[in-house]
C-alpha positions in Angstrom: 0.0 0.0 0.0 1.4 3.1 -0.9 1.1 5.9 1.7 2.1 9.5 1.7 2.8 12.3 4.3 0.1 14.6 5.1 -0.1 17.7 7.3 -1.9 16.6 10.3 -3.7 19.9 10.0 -5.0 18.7 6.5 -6.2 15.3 7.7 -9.4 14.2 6.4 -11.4 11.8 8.5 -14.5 10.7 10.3 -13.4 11.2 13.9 -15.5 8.6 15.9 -15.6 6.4 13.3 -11.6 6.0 13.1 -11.6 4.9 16.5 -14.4 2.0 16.4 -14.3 1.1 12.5 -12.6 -0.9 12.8 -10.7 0.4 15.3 -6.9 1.3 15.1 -3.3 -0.7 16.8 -1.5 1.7 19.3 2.1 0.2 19.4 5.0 1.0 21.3 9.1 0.2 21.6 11.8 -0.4 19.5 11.3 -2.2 15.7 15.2 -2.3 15.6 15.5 -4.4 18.8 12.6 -6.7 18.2 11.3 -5.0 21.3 7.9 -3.7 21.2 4.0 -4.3 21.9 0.9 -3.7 19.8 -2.8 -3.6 21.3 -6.2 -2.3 19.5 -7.6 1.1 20.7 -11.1 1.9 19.8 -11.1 5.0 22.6 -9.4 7.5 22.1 -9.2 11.3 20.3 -7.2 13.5 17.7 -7.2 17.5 18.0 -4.2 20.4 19.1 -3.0 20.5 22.3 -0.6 23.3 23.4 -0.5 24.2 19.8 0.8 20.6 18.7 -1.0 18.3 16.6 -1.9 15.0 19.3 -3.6 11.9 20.0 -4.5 11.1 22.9 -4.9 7.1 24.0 -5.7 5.3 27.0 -4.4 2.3 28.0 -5.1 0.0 31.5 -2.7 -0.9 33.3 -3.3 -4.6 33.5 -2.2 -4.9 29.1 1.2 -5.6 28.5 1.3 -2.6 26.1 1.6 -0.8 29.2 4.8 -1.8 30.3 6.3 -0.6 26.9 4.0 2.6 27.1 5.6 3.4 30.1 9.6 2.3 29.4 9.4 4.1 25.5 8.9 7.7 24.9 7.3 7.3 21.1 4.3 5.2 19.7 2.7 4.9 16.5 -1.0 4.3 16.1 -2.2 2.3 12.6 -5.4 2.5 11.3 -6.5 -0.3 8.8 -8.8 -1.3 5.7 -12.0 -3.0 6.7 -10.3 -5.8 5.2 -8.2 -6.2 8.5 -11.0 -5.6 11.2 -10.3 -9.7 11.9 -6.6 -9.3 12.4 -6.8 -5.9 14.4 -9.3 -7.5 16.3 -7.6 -10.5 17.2 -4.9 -8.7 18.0 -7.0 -6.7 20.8 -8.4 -9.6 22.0 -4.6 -11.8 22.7 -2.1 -10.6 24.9 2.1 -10.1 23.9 2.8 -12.1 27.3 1.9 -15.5 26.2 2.6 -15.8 22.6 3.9 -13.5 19.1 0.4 -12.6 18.5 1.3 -10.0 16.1 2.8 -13.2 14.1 -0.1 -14.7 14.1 -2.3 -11.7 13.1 -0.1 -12.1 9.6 -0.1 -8.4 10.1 3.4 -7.1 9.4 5.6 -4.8 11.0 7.4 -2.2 9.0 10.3 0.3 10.9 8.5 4.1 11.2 10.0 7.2 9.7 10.6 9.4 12.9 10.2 7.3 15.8 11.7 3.6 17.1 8.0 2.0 17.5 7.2 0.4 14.4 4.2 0.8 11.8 2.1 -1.5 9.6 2.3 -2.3 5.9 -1.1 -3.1 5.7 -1.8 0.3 7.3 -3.7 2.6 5.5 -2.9 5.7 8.2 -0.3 5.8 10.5 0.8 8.3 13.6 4.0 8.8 14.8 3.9 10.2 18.2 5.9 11.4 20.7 4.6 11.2 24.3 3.7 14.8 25.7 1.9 14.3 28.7 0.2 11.0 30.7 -1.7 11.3 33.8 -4.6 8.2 35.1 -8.2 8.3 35.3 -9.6 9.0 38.4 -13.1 7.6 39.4 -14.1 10.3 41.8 -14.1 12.8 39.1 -16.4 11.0 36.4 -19.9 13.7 36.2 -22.2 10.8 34.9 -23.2 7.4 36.0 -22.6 4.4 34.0 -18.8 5.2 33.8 -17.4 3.1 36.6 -19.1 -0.1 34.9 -16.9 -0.2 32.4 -14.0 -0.5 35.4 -15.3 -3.6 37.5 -11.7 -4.2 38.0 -10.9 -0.5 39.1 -8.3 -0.9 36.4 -8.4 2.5 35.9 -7.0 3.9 31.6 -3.8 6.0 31.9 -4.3 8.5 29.3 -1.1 9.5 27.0 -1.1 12.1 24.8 1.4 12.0 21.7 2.5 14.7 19.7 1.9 13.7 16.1 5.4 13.7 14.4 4.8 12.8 10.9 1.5 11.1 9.6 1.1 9.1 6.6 -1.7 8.0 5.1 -3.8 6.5 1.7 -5.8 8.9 -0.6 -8.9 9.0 1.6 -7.2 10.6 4.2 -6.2 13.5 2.4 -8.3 14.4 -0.5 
């Protein structure tokens, strides 16, 4: 797939429907190393910040892609084709600890342009991010009911927010 740079503040998408259709891989650590993590976000947001292009993720702290969240300072997040919901999905729903699930997605890694954390070819948009700013969820601040079911661990998201570095993407993300 052949993917070129676009100005984040050119971007052209359908906000909540990036996140959930089919969703989108947040990975993070180092493609050179073989040392790295890759999880599926569906939550999540794009927008400025401190007059920086960002995304913002949340991640528990129970996934393994927390560990490299918190040991790496970049990440890249991959949207995909409709093609790949099965393979994004399976690689939400199997954890890093117990096996090379992103082996078995037949998904393959590719290194990024700006950051260590590496990308997808089968991508049709990718971030490259530089964390900015993390801080946790807090249950005593949520306004409406019907939040703290989605917690019936208390394993509260941390929330990251990552500069957008360089953004590549297919033709419908930028015509």
């Amino acid at each position: 797939m052949t993917l070129t740079a676009i100005d984040p503040y050119q971007l052209l998408l359908k906000p909540m429907d990036i996140w959930a259709n089919p969703g989108m891989l947040l990975t993070a650590g180092n493609f050179q190393t073989g040392h790295f993590n890759t999880m599926a976000v569906g939550w999540g947001s794009l927008g400025v910040m401190w007059r920086k292009p960002f995304v913002q993720v949340v991640v528990r702290p129970t996934r393994y892609t927390y560990n490299f969240m918190e040991q790496y300072d970049t990440f890249t997040v991959c949207a995909f084709p409709k093609a790949y919901r099965k393979a994004v999905a399976f690689l939400g729903s199997r954890s890093g600890r117990d096996s090379d699930k992103i082996k078995e997605s037949r998904l393959t890694t590719i290194p990024s342009s700006t950051v260590p954390a590496p990308a997808f070819a089968q991508a049709n948009l990718i971030l490259e991010c530089k964390k900015i700013y993390w801080d946790d969820l807090a249950p005593q601040n949520f306004l409406v009911t019907g939040i703290e079911k989605n917690y019936p661990l208390k394993d509260y998201h941390r929330i990251y927010f990552g500069e957008i570095l360089a953004l590549f993407g297919d033709d419908i993300y930028s015509k």
